[in-house]
C-alpha positions in Angstrom: 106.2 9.5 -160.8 104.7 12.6 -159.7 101.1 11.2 -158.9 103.4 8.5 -156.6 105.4 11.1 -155.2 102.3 13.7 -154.3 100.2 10.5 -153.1 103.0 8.9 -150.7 103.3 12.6 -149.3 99.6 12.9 -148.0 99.7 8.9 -147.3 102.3 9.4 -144.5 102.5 13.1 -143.7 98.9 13.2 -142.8 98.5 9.6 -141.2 100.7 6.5 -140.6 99.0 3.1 -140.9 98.4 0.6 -138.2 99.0 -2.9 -137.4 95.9 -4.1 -135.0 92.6 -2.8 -134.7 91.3 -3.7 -130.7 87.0 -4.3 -131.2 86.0 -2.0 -128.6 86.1 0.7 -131.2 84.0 4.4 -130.7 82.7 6.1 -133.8 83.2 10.0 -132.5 80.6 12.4 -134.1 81.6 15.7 -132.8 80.0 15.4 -129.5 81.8 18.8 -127.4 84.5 17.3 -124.7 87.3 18.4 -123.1 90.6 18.2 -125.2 93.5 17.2 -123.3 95.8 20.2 -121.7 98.9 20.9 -123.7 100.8 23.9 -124.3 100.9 25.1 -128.5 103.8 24.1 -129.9 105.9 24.1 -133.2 108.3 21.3 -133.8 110.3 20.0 -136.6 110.1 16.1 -138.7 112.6 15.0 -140.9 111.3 11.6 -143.1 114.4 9.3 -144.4 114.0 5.7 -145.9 115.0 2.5 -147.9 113.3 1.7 -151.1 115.3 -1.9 -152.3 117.8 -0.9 -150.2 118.5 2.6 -150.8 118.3 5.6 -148.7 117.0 8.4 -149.0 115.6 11.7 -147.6 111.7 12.0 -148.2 110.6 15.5 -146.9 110.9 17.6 -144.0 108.0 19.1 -141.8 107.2 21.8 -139.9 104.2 21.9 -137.5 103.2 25.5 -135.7 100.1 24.9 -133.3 98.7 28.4 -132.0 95.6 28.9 -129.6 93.2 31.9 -130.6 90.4 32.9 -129.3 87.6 30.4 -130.3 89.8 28.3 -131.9 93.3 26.5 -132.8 95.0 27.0 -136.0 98.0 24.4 -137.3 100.3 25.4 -140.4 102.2 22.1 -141.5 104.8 23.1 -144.0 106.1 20.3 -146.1 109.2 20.5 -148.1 109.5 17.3 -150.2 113.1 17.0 -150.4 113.1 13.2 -152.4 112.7 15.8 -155.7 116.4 16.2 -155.4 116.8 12.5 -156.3 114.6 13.4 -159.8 116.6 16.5 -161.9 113.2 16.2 -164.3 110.7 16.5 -162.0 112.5 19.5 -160.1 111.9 21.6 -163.2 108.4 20.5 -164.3 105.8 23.1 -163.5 103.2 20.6 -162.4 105.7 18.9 -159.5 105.1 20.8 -156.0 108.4 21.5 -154.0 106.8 23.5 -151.2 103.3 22.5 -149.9 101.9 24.8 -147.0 98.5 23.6 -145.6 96.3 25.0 -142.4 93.7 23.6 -140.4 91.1 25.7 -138.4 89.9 23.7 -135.3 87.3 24.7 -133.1 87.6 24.3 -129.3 85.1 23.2 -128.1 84.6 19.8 -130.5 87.8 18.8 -132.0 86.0 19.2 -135.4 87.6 21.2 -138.4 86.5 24.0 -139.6 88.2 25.5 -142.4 91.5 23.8 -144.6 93.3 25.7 -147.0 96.4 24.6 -148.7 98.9 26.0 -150.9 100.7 23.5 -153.3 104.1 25.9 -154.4 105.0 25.5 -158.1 104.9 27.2 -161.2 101.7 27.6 -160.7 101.4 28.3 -157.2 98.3 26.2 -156.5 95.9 27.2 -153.7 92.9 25.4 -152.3 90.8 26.8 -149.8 88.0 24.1 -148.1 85.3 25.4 -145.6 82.4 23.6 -144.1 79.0 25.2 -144.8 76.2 25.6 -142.2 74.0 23.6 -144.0 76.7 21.0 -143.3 78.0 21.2 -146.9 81.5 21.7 -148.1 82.7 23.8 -150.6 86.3 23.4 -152.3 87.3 26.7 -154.1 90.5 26.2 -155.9 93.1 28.5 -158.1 96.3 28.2 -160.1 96.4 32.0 -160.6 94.3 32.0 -164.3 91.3 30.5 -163.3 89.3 29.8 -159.9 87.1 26.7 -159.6 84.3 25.9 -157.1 83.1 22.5 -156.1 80.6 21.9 -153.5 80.4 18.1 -151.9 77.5 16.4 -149.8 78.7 15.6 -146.4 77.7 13.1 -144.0 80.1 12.7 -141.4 81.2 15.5 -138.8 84.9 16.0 -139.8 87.6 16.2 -137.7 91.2 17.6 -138.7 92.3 13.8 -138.8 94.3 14.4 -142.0 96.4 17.2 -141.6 97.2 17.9 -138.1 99.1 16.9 -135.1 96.3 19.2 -132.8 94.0 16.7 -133.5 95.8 14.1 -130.8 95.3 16.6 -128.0 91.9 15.7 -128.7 91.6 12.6 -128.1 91.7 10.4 -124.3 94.4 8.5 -124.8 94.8 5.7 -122.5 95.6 1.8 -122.8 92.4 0.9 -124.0 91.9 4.0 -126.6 90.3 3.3 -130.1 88.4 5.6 -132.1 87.2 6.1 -135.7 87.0 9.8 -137.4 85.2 11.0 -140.5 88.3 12.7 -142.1 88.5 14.6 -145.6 91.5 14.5 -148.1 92.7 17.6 -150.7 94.3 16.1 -153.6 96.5 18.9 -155.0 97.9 16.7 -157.9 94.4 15.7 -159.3 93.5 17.2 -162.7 89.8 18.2 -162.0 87.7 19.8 -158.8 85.5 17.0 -158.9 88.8 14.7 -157.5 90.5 16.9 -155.3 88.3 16.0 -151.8 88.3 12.3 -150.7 86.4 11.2 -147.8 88.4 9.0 -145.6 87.3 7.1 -142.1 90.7 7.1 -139.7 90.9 4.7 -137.0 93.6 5.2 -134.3 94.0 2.4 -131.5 96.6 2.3 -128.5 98.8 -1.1 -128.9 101.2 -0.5 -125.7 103.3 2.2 -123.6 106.9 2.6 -124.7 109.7 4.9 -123.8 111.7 6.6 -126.6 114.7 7.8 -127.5 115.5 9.9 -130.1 118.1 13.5 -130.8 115.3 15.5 -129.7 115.5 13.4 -126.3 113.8 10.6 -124.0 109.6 10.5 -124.0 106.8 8.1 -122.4 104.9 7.4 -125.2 101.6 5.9 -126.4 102.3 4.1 -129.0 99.6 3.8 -131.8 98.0 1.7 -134.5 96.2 3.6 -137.4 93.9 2.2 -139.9 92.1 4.4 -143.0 89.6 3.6 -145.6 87.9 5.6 -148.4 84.0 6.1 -148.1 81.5 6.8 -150.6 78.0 7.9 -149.5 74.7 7.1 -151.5 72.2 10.8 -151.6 70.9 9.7 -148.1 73.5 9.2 -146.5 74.4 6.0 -145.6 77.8 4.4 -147.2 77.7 3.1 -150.7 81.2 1.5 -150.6 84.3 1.4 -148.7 87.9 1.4 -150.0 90.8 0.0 -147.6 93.7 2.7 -147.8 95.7 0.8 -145.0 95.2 -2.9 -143.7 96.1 -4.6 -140.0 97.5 -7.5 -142.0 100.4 -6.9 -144.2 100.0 -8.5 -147.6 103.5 -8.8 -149.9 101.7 -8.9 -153.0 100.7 -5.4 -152.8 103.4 -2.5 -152.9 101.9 0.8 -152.0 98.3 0.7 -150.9 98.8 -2.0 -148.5 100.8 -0.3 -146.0 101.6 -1.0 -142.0 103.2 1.4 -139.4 103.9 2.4 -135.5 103.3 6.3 -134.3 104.4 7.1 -131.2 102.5 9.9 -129.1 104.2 11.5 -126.1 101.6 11.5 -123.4 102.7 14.9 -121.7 102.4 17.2 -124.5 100.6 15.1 -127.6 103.5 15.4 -129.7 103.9 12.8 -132.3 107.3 12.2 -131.3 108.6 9.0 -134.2 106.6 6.8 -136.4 107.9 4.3 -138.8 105.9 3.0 -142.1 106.7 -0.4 -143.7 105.7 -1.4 -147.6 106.8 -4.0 -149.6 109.8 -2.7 -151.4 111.2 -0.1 -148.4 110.8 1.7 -145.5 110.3 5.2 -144.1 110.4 6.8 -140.7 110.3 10.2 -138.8 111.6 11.6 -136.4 111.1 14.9 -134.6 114.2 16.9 -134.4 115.7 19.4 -132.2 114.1 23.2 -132.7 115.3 24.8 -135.3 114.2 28.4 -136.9 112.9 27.1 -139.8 112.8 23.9 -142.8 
């Protein structure tokens, strides 16, 4: 239940899954452009859902977006609420109540820089990724009594596609957007260094304009399609074998993998503004809320 629990968190919290894929789709490779104009921000999610019919609150978010000097920073703290629902798993020292994780952007390219996370247990587990010159990437990792170090062969120019809302700023939305990004993934609930980074390809494509309505109030919004798959690279570079994470075409037979979903994108400020993600057995959406001071 724990592996479920951790894995639907990063599933949905770092990217909801799409519905259509258009053709005209651009591979982006860190080429330097122009983000869109938007003022940093912090604002609030709540996730709720249905599983066979009965609901439930997943997690809450926060997202703080600051500008710097050379750079943009996003904390996303997570609080995953749906431990309340398991009395066990509240008390076992391996199940992470309060995950804290920040991205490092640079300006100029959209691409990430740095990712360090903080998975609050016990243990207090902290994972710190940075992106070597050599084009590298080194995972250093620490549950307070030991400190591992893992350093991964990279082949794609990274953006910050997994954990941050920043990253849409980056992108020039418009009705006939659709891009792919080489993304990572930190897996805080695997057992070994060698698991905890996953390489992922995210694909985002504009499906229509909509206006929405929500307690935080009214937005024009982009809404969004969003398909992922796992990569694996061969030594040189090229892709040994891909692994669908989320499909265009829902299939019933399969419960969790096989996952569709709508994100909607104000087009003023970037701000992911709802989403909703359908699976077999239930149903979860998000919603951003009014400000509030903290989760």
């Amino acid at each position: 239940m724990r592996s479920l629990i951790i894995g639907s968190v990063f599933v949905f919290v770092t990217s909801v899954f799409g519905q259509c894929v258009k053709p005209e789709t651009r591979l982006y490779l860190g080429e330097p452009h122009v983000p869109y104009l938007f003022q940093p921000y912090k604002a609030d999610y709540v996730y709720r859902g249905k599983i066979v019919g009965l609901p439930f609150k997943f997690l809450r978010t926060s997202a703080n977006i600051v500008e710097l000097q050379d750079r943009w920073e996003e904390t996303q703290k997570i609080r995953l609420d749906v431990l309340d629902y398991f009395p066990d798993q509240k008390n076992d020292r391996d199940a992470f109540r309060d995950i804290e994780i920040t991205s490092t952007i640079d300006l100029k390219t959209g691409l990430l820089k740095s990712l360090s996370g903080t998975f609050s247990n016990k243990r207090d587990f902290k994972m710190v990724v940075s992106f070597a010159e050599d084009g590298k990437i080194v995972a250093t990792e620490t549950d307070g009594k030991r400190t591992q170090q893992k350093t991964y062969e990279n082949h794609e120019k990274i953006y910050p596609c997994t954990f941050s809302n920043t990253f849409l700023s980056f992108l020039p939305l418009d009705d006939n957007f659709s891009g792919t990004f080489g993304c990572v993934d930190i897996d805080g609930d695997s057992e070994s260094a060698k698991d905890k980074i996953r390489f992922t390809r995210r694909t985002l494509t504009v499906i229509g304009s909509e206006t929405v309505t929500i307690d935080a109030g009214t937005f024009d919004c982009f809404k969004l399609a969003d398909r992922s798959e796992e990569v694996k690279y061969n030594s040189d570079g090229t892709i040994k074998s891909k692994k669908q994470l989320s499909n265009n075409q829902f299939d019933p037979n399969k419960v969790w993998r096989n996952v569709y979903s709508s994100l909607w994108v104000d087009k003023k400020t970037r701000k992911v503004i709802k989403a909703e993600l359908n699976f077999k057995i239930g149903k979860l959406t998000v919603e951003m809320q009014k400000p509030r001071r903290d989760l």
